[in-house]
N, C-alpha and C positions, 0 to 999 in steps of 0.2 A: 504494500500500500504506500506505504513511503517514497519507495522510489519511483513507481508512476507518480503522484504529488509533486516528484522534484522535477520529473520529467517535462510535467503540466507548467511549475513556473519558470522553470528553465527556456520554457518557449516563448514566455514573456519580454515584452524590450529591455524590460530592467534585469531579469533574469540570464538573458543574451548577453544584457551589458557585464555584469558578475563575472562568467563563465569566460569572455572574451578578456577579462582581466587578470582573472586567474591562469588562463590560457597564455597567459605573457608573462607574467610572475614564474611557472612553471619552466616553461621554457628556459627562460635563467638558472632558476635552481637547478633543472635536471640535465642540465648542457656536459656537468660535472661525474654524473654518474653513467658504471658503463660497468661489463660482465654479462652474463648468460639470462638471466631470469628477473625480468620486471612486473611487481605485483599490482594493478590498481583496484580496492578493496572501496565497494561503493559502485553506486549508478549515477555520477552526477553530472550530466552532460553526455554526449555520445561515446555507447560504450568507455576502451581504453583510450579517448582520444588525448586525454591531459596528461599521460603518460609518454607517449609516443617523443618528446624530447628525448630521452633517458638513449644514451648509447647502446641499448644491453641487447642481444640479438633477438629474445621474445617479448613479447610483451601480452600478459595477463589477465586478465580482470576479472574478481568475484562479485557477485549480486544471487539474492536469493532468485530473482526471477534471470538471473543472465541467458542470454539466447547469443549467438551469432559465432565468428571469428574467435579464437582466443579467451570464447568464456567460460567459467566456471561456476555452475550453479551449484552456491552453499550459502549456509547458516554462515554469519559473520563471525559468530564463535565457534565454529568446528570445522577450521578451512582442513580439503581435503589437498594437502600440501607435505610435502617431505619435511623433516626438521631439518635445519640450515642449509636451504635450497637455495632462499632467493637474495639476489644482490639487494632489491630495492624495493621499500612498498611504497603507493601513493593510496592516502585516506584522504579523499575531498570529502569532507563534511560527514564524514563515515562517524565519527564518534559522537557526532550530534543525531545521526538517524538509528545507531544501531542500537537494538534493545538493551545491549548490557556490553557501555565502553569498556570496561576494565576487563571481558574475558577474550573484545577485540583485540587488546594490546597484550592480554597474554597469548594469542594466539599467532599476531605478529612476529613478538620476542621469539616465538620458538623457531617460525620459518625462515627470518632473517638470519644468515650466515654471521659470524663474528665480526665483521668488517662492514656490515650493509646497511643502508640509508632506508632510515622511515623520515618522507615528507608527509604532514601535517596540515590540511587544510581547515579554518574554521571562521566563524563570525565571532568579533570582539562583546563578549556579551556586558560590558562597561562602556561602550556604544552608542552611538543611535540607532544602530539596527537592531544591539541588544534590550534598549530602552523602551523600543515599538514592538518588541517581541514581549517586552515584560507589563508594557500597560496596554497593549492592543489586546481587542476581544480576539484575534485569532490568533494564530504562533505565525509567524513572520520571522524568517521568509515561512511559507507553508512547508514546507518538509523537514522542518528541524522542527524536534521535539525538545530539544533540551540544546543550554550555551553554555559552553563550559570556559572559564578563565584559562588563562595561559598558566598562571600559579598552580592551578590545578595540575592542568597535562603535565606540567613540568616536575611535578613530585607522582604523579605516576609511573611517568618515563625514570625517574632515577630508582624509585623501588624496584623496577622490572633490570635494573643495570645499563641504560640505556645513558649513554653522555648528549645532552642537548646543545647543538654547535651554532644554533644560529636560531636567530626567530625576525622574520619579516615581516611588517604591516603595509596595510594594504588598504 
């Protein structure tokens, strides 16, 4: 359900606009990463497209409804994945749709190799988009259920052993 919702605003101008942002943000970040297996965990925008920077010769995507190319239909918490397979994961907005952020990131933890980059997409929920998410009668944007702080992610990531190298705004 989620992820048609995102799909729905995503097709929105302002949703285009987002996605087209991220979509360059990304690029940047993932100019740097490169190896065999790139994971993009989440439906947010077309399929793996916001992955598709990343150097790495495949590129993956899980969604419980995934269909097409390269996809993977799983539960967000029981990715059907090797332990320390993959170079790289991208979560757009995954730990805001997924029912239970904290067994997506241990399931991450385990698939990433010792060396491999989890990028992080999220809404600032100390924001105005967090703000209208917190006093609008709907969730805003529509497909995030929950906003989590950066303070947050960041002490989840270092309980799991995870070093946080960088954090971009946007």
């Amino acid at each position: 359900m989620a992820d048609q919702c995102a799909l729905g605003w995503l097709a929105t101008p302002l949703g285009r606009t987002v996605i087209e942002l991220e979509g360059l943000l990304l690029a940047d970040v993932l100019a740097d990463v490169f190896g065999f297996e790139m994971l993009q965990i989440g439906h947010w925008g077309e399929a793996a497209k916001l992955s598709e920077p990343a150097r790495t010769q495949h590129h993956w995507w899980v969604a419980p409804g995934a269909r097409g190319k390269g996809a993977i239909r799983a539960h967000y918490d029981a990715l059907p994945v090797a332990s320390n397979s993959i170079e790289a994961v991208l979560l757009p907005h995954t730990l805001e749709i997924a029912p239970n952020p904290h067994d997506l990131l241990r399931e991450v933890e385990r698939v990433l190799h010792g060396e491999g980059h989890l990028v992080i997409c999220g809404f600032n929920p100390l924001g105005p988009w967090g703000l209208r998410h917190l006093l609008g009668r709907r969730r805003f944007p529509p497909p995030v259920d929950r906003l989590l702080t950066e303070g947050r992610i960041r002490d989840w990531l270092r309980l799991l052993g995870f070093e946080v190298v960088e954090a971009r705004r946007y």
